[in-house]
SEDODO-807354 format. One record per residue (C-alpha): residue in one letter; x, y, z. Coordinates in steps of 0.05 Angstrom, whole numbers, padded with zeros to 5 digits, always signed. Layout:
<pts>
AXYZ ...
</pts>
This chain:
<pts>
X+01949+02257+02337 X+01979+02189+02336 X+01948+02115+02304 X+01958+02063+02349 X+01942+01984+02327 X+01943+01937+02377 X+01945+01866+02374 X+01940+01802+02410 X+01895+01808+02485 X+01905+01883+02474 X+01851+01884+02411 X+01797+01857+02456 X+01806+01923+02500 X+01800+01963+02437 X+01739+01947+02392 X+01762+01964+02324 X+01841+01946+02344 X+01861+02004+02326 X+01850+02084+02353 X+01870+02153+02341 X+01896+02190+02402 X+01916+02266+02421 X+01984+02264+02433 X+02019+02319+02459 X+02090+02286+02457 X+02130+02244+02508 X+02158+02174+02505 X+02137+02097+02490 X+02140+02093+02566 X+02093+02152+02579 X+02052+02126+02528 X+02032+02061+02563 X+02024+02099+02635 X+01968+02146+02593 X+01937+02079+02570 X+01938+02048+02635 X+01895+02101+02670 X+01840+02081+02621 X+01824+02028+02675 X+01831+01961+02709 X+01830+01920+02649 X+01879+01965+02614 X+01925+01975+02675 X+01923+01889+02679 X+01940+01888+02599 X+02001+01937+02612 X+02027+01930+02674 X+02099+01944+02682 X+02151+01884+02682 X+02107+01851+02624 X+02142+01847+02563 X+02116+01881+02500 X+02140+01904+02430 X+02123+01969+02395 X+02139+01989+02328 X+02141+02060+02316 X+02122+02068+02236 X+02149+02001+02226 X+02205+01995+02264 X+02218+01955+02323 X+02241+02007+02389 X+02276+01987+02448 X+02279+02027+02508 X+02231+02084+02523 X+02230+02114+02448 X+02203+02193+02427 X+02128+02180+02407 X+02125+02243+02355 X+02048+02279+02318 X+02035+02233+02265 X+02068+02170+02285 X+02037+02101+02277 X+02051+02066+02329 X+02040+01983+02339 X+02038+01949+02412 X+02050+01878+02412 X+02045+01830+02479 X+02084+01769+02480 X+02066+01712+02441 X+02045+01652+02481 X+02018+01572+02450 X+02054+01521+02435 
</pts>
């Protein structure tokens, strides 16, 4: 299992902003694609090209990252305002 908080545009897809998940291992990047397939809203939220950061327990990744059992993980879409 893995925690996952989102934040920004991605909290309104997910009531309480934050979820549990089964995670049988794989990447940042296979992550998203799993998250996508949850449907047209979230595929919008996530397509690929948009920039996002994620934070595995804390810590900023770059690049698709290992996504390990028991990690927190954070997803954070750009920032926009002004």
């Amino acid at each position: 299992m893995i925690t996952i908080t989102y934040f920004g545009n991605l909290k309104q897809l997910q009531a309480s902003g934050t979820e549990t998940l089964a995670w049988s291992g794989g990447t940042t990047d296979d992550l998203l694609a799993q998250l996508r397939k949850r449907g047209p809203d979230w595929e919008q939220a996530l397509q690929p090209g948009r920039i996002f950061k994620i934070a595995i327990n804390q810590q900023l990744q770059h690049g698709a990252t290992a996504v390990h059992d028991g990690d927190q993980v954070a997803i954070l879409p750009p920032v926009t305002g002004g």
